[in-house]
C-alpha positions as CSV (number, residue, x, y, z in Angstrom):
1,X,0.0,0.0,0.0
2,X,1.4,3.3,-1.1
3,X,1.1,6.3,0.7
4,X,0.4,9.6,-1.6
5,X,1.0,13.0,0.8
6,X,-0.5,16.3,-0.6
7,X,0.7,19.6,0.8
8,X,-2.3,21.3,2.3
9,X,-3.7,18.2,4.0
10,X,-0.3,17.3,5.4
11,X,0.4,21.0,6.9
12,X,-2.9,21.2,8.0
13,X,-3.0,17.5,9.7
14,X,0.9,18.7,11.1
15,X,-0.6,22.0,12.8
16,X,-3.7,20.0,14.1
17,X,-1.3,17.2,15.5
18,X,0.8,19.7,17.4
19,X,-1.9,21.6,19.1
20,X,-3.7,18.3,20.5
21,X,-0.2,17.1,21.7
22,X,0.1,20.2,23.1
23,X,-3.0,20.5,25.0
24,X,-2.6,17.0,26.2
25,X,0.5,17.5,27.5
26,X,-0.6,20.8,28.8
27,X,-3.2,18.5,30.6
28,X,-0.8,15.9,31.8
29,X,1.2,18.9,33.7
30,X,-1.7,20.1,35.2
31,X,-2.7,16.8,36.4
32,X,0.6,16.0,37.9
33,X,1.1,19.7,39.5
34,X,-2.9,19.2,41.3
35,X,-2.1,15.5,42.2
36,X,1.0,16.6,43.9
37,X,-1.8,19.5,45.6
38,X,-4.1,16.8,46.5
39,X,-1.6,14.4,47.8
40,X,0.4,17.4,50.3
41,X,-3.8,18.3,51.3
42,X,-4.7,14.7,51.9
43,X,-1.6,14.3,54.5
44,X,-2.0,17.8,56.1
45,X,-5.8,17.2,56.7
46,X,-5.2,13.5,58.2
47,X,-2.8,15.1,60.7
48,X,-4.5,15.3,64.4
49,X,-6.9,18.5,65.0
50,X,-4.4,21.7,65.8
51,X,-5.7,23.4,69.0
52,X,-4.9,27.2,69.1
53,X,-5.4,30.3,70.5
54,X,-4.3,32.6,68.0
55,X,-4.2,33.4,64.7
56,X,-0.1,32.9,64.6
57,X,-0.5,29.1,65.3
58,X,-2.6,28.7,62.1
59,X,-0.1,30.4,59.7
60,X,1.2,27.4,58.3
61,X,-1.8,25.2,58.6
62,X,-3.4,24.8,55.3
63,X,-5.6,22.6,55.4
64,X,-5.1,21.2,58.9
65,X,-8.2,20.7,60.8
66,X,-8.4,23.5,63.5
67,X,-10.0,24.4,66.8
68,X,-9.5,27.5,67.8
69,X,-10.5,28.2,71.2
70,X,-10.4,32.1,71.2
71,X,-11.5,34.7,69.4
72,X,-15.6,36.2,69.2
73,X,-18.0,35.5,66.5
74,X,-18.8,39.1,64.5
75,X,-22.3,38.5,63.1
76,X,-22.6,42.0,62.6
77,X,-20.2,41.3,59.7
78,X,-22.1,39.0,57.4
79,X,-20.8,37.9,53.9
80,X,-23.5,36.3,51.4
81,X,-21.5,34.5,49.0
82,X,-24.3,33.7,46.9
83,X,-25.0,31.4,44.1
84,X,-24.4,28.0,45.1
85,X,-26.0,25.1,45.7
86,X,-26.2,21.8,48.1
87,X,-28.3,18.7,47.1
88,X,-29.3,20.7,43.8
89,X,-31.1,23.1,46.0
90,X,-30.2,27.2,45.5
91,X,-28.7,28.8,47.8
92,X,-25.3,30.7,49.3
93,X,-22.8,30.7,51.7
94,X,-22.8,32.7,54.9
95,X,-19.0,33.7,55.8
96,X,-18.6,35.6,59.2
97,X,-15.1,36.7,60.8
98,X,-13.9,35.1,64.1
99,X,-12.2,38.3,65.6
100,X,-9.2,38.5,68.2
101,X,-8.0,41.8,68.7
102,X,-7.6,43.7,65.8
103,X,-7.2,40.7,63.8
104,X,-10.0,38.6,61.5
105,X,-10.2,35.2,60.2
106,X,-13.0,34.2,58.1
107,X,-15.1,31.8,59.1
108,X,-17.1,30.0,56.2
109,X,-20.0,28.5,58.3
110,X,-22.0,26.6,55.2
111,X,-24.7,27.0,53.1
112,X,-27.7,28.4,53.8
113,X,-31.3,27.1,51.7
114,X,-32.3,30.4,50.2
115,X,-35.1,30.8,46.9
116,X,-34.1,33.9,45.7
117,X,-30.6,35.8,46.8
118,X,-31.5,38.9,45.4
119,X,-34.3,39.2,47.7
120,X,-32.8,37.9,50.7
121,X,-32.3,40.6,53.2
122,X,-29.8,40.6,56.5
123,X,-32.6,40.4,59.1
124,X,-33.6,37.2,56.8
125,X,-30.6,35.8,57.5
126,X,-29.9,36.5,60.7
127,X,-32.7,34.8,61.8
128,X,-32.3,31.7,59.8
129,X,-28.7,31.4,61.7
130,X,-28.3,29.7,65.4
131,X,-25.2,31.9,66.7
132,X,-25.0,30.4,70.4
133,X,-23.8,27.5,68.9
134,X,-20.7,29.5,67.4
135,X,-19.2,29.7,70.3
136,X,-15.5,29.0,71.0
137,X,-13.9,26.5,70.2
138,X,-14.3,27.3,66.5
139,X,-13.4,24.0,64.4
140,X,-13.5,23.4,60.7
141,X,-10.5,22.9,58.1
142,X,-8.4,25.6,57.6
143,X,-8.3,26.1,53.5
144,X,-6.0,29.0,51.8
145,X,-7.3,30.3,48.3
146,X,-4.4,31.4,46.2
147,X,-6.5,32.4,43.3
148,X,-9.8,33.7,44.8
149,X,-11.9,35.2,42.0
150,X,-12.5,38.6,42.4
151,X,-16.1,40.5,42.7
152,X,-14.8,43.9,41.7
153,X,-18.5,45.5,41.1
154,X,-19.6,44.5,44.4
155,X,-16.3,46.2,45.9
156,X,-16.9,49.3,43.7
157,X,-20.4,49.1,45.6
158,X,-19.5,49.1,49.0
159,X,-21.1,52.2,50.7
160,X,-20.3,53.8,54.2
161,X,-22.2,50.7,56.1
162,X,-21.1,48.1,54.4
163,X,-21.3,45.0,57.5
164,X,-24.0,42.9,55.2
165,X,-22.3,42.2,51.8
166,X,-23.7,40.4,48.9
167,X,-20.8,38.7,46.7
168,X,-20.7,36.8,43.4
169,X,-17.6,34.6,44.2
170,X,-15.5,33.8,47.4
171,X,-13.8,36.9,47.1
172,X,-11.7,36.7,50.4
173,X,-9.1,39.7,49.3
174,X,-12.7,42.0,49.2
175,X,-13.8,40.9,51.7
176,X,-10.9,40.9,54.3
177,X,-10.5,44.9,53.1
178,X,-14.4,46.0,53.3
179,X,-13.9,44.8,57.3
180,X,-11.9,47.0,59.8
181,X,-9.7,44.3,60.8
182,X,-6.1,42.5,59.8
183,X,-7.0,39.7,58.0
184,X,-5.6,36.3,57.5
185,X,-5.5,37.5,54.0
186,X,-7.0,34.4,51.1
187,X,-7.6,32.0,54.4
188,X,-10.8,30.7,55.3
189,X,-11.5,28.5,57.8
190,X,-14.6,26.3,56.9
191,X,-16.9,24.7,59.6
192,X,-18.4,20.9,58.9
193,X,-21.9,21.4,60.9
194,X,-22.2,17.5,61.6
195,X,-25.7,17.6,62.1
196,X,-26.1,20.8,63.5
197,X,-28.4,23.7,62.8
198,X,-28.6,25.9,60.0
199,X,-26.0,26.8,57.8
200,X,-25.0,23.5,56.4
201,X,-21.4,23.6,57.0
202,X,-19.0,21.2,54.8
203,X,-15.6,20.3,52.7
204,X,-16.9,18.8,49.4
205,X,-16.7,21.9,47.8
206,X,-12.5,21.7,49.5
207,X,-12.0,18.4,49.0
208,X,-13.9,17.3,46.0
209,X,-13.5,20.9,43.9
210,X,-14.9,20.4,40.0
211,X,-11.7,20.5,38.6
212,X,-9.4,17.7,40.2
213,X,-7.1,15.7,38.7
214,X,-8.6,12.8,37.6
215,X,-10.6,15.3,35.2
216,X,-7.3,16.9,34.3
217,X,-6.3,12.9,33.1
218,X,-9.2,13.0,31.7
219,X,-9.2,15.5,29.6
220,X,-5.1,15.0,28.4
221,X,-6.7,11.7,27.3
222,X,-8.9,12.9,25.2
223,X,-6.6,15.1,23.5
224,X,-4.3,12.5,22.7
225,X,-6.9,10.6,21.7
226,X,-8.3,12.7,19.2
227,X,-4.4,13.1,18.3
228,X,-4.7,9.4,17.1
229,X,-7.6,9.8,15.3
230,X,-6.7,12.7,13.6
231,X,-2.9,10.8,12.6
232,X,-5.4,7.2,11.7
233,X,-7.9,9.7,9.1
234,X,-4.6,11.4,8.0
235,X,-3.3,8.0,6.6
236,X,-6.2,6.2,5.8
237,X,-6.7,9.1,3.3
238,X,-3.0,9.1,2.3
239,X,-2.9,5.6,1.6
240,X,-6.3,5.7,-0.5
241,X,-8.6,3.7,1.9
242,X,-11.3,6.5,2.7
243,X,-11.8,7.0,-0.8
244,X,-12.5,3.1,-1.7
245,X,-15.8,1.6,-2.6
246,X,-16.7,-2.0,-2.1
């Protein structure tokens, strides 16, 4: 079986070779870089629960499971991250700093069941919210954010009263600056409720985030997959096949 090459289908089938190579083994690097993330997360969080009293003690951390035994609850400072959901139902989550001194930590404390979060008002959810059971200790999974996703029209927003704030994404850097208090800047520590009342406190969304990196292997499969395919088409074509009848 001879192979015949012509020009444009050759260049073309090179170009589309090299830029399915490339994004699987753009793919493949990702998936080894969040492996390594997942693997250095997985032994932090099975270390025993870190007991502190101050923010200092928690500075390197990430993603140990925490109780910290000072520090008050601000409710006055309420963060509606809204937009998400739990059990396909809508909803958001209700952040509130744990304050010591002059210093704040944020304090993710789960998701709250809410219809519409455009119409949700503060009073709404304060009521919804059971605060003499955030008492110290405060426990939950410490969890940095290097790459929070900032909600720069609702920071733009921000007027002179600013202690019940509606936000698109977890945008900790905003957040930490629209309160007037030091912040563990892109830290949040997140509560697991265990069966406790409203908000639903958890770590899937930590844990189990969409992109991990069994979808990163995923996906560098595909593309060198469909690498193959394109190569197989290339010279079945070349050698005459795709154009036979009978």
């Amino acid at each position: 079986m001879k192979l015949k090459f012509k020009l444009w289908p050759t260049i073309f089938t090179t170009i589309g070779l090299a830029l399915l190579l490339a994004l699987g083994t753009w793919q493949g690097s990702r998936f080894l870089e969040k492996k390594e993330m997942e693997t250095a997360r997985d032994a932090q969080t099975a270390k025993p629960v870190l007991a502190a009293t101050s923010f200092a003690q928690l500075q390197d951390a990430e993603y140990r499971r925490v109780e910290l035994t000072a520090g008050e609850l601000k409710p006055e400072w309420i963060h509606f991250v809204k937009y998400r959901h739990h059990d396909s139902k809508p909803g958001a989550w209700v952040v509130v700093p744990i304050v010591i001194g002059d210093e704040a930590l944020l304090f993710n404390l789960g998701f709250l069941p809410v219809k519409d979060a455009q119409k949700v008002t503060a009073e709404e959810v304060a009521q919804q919210l059971d605060y003499s059971v955030f008492q110290p200790p405060f426990t939950g999974l410490l969890v940095p954010v290097d790459k929070p996703v900032p909600d720069l029209e609702t920071v733009k927003s921000l007027g002179k009263d600013p202690s019940y704030i509606e936000w698109r994404s977890l945008d900790l850097d905003g957040m930490y600056g629209a309160m007037p208090y030091k912040g563990m800047t892109r830290k949040v520590l997140v509560r697991d409720s265990e069966g406790q009342a409203l908000p639903i406190g958890g770590y899937e969304h930590v844990t189990q985030p969409y992109m991990t990196s069994e979808r990163h292997l995923g996906y560098s499969m595909t593309w060198y997959l469909m690498a193959v395919g394109l190569l197989a088409l290339f010279l079945a074509a070349s050698a005459g096949v795709l154009g036979r009848r009978g």
